[in-house]
MDTraj code that builds the backbone (N, CA, C; nanometers):
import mdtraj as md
import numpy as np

residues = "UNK UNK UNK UNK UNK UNK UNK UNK UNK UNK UNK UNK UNK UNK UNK UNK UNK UNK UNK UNK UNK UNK UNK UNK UNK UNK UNK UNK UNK UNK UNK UNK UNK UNK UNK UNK UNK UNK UNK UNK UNK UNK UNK UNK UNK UNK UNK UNK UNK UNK UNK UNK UNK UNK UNK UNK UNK UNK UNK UNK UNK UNK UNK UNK UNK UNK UNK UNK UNK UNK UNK UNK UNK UNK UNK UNK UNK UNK UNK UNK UNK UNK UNK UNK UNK UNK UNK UNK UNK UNK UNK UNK UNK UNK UNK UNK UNK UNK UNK UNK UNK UNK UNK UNK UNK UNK UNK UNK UNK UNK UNK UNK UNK UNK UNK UNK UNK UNK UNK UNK UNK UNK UNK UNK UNK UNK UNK UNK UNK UNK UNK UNK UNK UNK UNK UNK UNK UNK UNK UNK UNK UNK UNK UNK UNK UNK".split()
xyz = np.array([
    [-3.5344, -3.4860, 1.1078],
    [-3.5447, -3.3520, 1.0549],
    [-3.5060, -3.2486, 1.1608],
    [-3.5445, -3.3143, 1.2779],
    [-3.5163, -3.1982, 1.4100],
    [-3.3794, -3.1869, 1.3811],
    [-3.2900, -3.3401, 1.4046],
    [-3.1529, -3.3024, 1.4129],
    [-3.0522, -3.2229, 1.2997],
    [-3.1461, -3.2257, 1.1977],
    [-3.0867, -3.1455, 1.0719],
    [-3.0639, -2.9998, 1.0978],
    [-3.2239, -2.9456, 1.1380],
    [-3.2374, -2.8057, 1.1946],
    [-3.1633, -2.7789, 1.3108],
    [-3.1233, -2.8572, 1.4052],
    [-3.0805, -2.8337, 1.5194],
    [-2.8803, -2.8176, 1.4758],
    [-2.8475, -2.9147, 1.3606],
    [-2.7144, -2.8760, 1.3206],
    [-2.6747, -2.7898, 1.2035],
    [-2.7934, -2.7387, 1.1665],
    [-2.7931, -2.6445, 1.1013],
    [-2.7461, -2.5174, 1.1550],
    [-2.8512, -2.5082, 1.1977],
    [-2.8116, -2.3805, 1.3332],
    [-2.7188, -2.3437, 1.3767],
    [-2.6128, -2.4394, 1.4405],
    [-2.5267, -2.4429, 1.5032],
    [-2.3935, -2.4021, 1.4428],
    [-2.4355, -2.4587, 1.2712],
    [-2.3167, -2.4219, 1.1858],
    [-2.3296, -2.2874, 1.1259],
    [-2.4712, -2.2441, 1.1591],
    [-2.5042, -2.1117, 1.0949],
    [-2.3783, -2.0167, 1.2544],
    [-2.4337, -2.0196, 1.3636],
    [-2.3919, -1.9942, 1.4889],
    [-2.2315, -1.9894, 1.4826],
    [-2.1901, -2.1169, 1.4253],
    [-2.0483, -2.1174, 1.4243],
    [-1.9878, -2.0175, 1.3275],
    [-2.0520, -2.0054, 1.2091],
    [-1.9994, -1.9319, 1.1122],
    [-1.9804, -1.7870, 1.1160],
    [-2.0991, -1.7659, 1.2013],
    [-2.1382, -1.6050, 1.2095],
    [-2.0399, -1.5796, 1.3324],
    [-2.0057, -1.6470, 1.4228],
    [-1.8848, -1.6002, 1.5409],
    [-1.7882, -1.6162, 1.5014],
    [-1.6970, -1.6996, 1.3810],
    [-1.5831, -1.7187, 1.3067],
    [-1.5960, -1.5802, 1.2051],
    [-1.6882, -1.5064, 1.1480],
    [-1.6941, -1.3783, 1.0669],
    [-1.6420, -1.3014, 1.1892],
    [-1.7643, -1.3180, 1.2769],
    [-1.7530, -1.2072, 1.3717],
    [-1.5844, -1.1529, 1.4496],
    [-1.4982, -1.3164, 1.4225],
    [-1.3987, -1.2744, 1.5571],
    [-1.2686, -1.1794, 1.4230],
    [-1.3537, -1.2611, 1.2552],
    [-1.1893, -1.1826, 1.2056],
    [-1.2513, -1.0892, 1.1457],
    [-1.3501, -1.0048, 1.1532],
    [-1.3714, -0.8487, 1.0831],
    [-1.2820, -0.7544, 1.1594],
    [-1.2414, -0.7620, 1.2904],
    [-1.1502, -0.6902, 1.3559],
    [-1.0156, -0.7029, 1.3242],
    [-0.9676, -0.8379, 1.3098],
    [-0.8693, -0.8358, 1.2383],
    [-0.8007, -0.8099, 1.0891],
    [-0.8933, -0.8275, 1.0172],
    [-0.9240, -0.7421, 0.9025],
    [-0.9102, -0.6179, 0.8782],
    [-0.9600, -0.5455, 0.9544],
    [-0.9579, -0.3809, 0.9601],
    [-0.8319, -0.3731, 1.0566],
    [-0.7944, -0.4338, 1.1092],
    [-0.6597, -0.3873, 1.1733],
    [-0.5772, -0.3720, 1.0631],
    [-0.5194, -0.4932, 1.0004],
    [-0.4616, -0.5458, 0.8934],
    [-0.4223, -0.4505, 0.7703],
    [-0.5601, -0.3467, 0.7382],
    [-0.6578, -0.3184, 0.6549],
    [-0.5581, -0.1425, 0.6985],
    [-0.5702, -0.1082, 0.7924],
    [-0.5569, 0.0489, 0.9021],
    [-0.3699, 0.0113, 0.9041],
    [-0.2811, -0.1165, 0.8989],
    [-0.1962, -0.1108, 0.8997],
    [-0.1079, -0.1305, 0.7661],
    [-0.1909, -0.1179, 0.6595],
    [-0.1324, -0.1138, 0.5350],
    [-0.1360, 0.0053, 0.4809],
    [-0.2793, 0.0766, 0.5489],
    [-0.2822, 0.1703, 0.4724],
    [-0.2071, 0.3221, 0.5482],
    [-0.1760, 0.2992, 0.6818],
    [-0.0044, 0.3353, 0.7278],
    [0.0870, 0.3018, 0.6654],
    [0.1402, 0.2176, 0.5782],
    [0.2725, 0.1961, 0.5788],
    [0.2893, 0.2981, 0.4535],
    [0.1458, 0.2851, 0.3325],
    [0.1410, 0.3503, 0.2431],
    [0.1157, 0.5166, 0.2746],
    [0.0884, 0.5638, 0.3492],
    [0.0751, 0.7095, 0.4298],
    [0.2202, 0.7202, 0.4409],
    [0.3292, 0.6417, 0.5485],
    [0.4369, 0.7102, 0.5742],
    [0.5520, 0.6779, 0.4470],
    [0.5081, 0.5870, 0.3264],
    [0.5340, 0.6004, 0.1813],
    [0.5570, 0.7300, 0.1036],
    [0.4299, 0.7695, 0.1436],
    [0.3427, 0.9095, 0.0577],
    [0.4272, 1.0143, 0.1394],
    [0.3896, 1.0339, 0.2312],
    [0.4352, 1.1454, 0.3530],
    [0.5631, 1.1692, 0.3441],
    [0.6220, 1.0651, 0.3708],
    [0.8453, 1.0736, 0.3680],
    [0.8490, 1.1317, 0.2426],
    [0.7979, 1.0920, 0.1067],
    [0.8042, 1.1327, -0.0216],
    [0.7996, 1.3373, -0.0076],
    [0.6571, 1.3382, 0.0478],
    [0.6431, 1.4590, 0.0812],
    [0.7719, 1.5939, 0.1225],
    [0.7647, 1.5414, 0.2563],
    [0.8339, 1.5859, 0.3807],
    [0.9849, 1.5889, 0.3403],
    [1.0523, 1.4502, 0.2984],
    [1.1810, 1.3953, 0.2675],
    [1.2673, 1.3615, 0.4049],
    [1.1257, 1.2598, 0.4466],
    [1.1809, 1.1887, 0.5766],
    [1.2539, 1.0561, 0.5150],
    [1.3748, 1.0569, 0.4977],
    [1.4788, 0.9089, 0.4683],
    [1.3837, 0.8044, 0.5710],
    [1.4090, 0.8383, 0.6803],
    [1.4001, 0.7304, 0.7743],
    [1.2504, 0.6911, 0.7768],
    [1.1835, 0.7250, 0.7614],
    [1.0444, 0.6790, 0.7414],
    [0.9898, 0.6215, 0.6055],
    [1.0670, 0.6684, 0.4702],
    [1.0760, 0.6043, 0.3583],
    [1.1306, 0.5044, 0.3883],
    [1.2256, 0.4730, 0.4253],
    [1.3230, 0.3230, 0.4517],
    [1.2173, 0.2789, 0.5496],
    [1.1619, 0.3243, 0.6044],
    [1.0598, 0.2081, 0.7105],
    [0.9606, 0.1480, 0.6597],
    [0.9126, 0.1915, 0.5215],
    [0.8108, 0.1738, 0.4918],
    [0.7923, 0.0390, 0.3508],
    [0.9669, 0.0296, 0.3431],
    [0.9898, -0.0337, 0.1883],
    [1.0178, -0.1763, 0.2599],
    [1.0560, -0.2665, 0.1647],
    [1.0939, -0.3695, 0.1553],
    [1.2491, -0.4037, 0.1339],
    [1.3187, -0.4585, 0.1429],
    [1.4760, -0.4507, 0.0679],
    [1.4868, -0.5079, -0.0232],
    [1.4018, -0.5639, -0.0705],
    [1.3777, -0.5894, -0.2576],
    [1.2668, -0.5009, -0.3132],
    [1.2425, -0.3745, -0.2307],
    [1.1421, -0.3124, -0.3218],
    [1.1835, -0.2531, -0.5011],
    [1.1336, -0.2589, -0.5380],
    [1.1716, -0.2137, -0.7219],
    [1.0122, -0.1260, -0.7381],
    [1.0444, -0.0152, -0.7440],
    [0.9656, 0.1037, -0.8615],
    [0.9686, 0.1318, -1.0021],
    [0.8647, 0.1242, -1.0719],
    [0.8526, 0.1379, -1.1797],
    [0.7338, 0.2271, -1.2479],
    [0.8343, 0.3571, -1.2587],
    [0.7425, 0.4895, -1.3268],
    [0.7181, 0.4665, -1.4822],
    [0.6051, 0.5206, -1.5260],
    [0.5809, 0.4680, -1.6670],
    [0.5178, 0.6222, -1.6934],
    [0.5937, 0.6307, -1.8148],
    [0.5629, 0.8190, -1.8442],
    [0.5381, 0.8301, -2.0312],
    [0.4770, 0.9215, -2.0547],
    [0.4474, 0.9192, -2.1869],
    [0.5263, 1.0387, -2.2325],
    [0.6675, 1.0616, -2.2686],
    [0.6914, 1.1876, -2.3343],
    [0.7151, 1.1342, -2.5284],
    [0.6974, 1.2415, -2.5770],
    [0.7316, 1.2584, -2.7030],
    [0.6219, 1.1746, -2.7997],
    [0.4984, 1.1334, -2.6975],
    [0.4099, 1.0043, -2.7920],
    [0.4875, 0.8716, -2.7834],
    [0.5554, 0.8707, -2.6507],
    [0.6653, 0.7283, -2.6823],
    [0.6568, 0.7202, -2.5155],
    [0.6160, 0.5398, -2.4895],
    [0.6240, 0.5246, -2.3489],
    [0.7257, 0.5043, -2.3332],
    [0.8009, 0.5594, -2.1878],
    [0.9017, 0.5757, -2.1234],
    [0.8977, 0.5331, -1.9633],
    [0.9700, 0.4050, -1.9565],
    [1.0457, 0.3697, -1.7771],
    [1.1088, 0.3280, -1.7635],
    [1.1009, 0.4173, -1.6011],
    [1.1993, 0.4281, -1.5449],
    [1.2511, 0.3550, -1.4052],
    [1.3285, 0.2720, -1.3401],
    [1.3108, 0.1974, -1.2486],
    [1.3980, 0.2513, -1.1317],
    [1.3154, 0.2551, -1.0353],
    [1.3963, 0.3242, -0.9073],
    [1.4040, 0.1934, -0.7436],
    [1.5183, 0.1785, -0.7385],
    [1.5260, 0.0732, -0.6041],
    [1.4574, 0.1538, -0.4778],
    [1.4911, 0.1055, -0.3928],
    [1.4743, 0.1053, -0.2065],
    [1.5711, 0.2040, -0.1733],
    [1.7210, 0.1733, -0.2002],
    [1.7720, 0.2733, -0.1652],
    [1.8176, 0.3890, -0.2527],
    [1.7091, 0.4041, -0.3644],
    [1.7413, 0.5351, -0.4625],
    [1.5792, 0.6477, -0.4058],
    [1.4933, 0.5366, -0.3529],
    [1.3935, 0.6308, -0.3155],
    [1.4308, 0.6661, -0.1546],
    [1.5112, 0.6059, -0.0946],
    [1.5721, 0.6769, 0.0656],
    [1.6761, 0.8171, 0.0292],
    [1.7369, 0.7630, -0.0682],
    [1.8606, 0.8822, -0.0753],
    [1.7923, 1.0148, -0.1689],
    [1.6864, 0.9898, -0.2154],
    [1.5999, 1.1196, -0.2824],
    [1.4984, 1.1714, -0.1953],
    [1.4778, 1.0891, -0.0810],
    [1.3727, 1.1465, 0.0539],
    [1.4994, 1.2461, 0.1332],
    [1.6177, 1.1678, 0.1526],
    [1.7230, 1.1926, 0.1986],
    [1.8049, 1.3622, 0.1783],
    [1.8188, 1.3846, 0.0522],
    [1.8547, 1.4436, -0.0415],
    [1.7740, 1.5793, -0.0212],
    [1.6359, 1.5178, -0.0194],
    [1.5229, 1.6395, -0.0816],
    [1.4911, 1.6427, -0.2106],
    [1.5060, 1.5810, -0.2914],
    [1.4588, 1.5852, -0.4259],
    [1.3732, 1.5691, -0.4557],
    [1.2956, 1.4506, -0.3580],
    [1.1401, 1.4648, -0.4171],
    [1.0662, 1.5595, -0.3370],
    [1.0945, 1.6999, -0.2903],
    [0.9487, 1.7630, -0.2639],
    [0.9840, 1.8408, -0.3027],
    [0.9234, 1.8544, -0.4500],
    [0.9017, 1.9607, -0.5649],
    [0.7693, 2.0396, -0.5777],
    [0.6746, 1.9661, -0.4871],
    [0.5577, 2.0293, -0.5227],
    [0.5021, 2.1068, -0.4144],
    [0.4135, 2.2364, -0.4377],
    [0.3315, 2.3098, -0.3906],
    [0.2661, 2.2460, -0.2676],
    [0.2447, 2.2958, -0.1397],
    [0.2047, 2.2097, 0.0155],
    [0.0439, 2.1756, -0.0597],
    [0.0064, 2.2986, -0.1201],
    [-0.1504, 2.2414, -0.1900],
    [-0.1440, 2.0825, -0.3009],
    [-0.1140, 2.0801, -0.3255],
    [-0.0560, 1.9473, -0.3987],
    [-0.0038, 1.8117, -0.3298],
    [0.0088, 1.8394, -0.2476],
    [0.0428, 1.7243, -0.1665],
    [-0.0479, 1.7067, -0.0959],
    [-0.1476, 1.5795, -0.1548],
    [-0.2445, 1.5134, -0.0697],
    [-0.2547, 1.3750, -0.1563],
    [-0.3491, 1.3100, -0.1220],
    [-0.3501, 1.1061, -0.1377],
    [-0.4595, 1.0826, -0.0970],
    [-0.4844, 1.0185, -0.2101],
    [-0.6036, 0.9048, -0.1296],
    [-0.5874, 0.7650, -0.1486],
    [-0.5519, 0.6877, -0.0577],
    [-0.4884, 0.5547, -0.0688],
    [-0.6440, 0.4563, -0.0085],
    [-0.6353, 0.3591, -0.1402],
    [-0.7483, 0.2951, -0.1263],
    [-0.6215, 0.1207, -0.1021],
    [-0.7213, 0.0702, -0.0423],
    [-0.6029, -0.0821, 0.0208],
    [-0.7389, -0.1705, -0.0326],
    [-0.7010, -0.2329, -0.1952],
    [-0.7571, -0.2965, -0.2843],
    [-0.8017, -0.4836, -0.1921],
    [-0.6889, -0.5256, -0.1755],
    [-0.6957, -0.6514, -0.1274],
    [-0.5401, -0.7163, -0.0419],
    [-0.6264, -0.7929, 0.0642],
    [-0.5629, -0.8314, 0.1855],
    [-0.5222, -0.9846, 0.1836],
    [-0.4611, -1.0723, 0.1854],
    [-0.4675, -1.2195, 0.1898],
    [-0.3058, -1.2659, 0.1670],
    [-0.3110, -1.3715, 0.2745],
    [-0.1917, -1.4778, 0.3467],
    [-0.0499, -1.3992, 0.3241],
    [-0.0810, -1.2750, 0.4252],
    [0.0596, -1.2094, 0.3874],
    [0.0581, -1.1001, 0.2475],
    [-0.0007, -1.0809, 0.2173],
    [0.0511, -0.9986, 0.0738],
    [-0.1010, -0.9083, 0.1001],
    [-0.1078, -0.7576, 0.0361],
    [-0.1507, -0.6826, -0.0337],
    [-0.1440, -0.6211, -0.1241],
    [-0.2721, -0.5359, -0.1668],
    [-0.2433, -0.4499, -0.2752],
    [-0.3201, -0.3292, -0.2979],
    [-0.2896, -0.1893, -0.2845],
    [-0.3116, -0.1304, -0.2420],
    [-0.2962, 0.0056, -0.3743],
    [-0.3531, 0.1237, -0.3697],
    [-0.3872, 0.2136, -0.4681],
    [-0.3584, 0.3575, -0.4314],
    [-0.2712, 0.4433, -0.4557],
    [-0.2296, 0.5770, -0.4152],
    [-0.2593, 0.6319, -0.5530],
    [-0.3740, 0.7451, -0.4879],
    [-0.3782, 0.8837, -0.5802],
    [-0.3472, 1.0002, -0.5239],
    [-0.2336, 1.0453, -0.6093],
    [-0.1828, 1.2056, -0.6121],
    [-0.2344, 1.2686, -0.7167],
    [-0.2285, 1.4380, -0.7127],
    [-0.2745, 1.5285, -0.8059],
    [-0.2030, 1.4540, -0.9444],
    [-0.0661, 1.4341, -0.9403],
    [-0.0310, 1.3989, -1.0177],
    [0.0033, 1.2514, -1.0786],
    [-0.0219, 1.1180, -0.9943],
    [0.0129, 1.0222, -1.0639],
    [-0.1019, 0.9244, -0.9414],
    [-0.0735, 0.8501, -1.0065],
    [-0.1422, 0.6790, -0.9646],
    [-0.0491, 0.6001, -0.9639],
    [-0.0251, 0.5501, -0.7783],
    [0.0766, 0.4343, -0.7508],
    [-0.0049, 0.3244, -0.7332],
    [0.0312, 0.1973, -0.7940],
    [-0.0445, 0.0582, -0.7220],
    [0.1249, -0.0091, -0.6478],
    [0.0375, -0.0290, -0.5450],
    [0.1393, -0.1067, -0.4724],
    [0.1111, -0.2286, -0.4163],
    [0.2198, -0.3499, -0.4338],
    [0.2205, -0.4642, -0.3440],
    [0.2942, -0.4510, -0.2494],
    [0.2670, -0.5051, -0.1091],
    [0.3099, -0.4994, -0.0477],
    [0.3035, -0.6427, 0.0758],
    [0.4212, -0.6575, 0.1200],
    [0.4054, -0.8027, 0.2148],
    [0.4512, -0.7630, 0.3730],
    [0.3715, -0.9023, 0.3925],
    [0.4214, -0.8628, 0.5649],
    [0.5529, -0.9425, 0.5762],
    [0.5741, -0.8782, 0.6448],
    [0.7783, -0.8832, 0.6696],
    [0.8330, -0.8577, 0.7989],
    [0.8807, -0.9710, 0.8692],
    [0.9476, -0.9666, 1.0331],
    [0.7854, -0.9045, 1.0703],
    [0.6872, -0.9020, 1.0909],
    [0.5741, -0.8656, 1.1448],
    [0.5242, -0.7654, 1.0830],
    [0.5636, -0.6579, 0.9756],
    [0.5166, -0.5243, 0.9667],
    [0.5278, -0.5576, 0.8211],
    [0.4206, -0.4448, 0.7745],
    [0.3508, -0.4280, 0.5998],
    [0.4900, -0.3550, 0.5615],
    [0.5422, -0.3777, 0.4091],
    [0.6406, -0.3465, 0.3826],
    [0.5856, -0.2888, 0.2292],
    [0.6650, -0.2449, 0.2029],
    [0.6323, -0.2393, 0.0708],
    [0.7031, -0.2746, -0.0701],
    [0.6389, -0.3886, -0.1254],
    [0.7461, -0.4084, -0.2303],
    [0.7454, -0.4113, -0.3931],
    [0.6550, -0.3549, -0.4001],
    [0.6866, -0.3089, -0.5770],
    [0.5823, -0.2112, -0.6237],
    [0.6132, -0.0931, -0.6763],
    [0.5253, 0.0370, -0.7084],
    [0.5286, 0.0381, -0.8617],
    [0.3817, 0.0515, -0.9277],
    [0.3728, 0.0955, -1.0586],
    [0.3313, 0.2295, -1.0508],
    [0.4063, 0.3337, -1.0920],
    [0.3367, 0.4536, -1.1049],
    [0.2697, 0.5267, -1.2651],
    [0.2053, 0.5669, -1.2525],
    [0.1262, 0.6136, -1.3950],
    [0.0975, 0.7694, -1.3522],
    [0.1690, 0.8465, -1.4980],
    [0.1124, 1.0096, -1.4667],
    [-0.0240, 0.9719, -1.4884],
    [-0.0705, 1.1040, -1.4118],
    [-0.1999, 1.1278, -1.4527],
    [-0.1752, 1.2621, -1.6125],
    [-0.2496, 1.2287, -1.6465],
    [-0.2551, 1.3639, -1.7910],
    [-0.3475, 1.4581, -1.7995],
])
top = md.Topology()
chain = top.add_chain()
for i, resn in enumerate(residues, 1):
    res = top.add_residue(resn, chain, resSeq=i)
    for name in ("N", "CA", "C"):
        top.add_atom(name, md.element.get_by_symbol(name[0]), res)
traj = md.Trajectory(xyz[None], top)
């Protein structure tokens, strides 16, 4: 019975220093997704090309979903249609008060996330993978808000 308690312990010991060593890595992980989705949001903002292109994937695919006329409507935008509209300036249409986010980073695991952007005006979910070392981003559902 001793030796039960005595390897009990040990696996309790082991377990709690195996939590302990990846909660840091976790929140790294965690702080570097939810950058990639900031300089996502931000380039969008600003109409930094080069920081939109840093932030995508080269198979990223967007997909806006809009309700006009009582009839759903989408629309699909690549990687390099959202660089050349950061590029361009087209997307910062809105008021500096209007431009804010709150990006919640849903779930983390073997390479892939998924992650949640709210604007005044819409709700992005995004997947996103790690790629050559860095969070990328590769496929956006957007939903107006109404």
């Amino acid at each position: 019975m001793r030796k039960f308690a005595l390897g009990f312990c040990l696996l309790i010991l082991v377990l709690l220093n195996f939590s302990a060593a990846t909660e840091p890595q976790k929140a790294s992980e965690e702080s570097a997704v939810r950058s990639t989705v900031t300089d996502y949001i931000e380039s969008y903002y600003t109409g930094d090309a080069s920081r939109m292109e840093r932030s995508l994937h080269p198979h990223y695919l967007k997909h806006t979903i809009s309700k006009s006329d009582g009839k759903l409507k989408m629309i699909e935008w690549t990687g390099l249609q959202m660089v050349q509209a950061a590029r361009s300036q087209e997307a910062v249409t809105l008021p500096a008060s209007e431009k804010t986010e709150q990006i919640t980073v849903l779930d983390i695991s073997a390479g892939m996330a998924s992650a949640k952007l709210v604007t005044p005006h819409w709700v992005d979910y995004l997947t996103l993978s790690k790629w050559n070392g860095a969070w990328k981003i590769v496929s956006v559902v957007l939903t107006e808000n109404n």
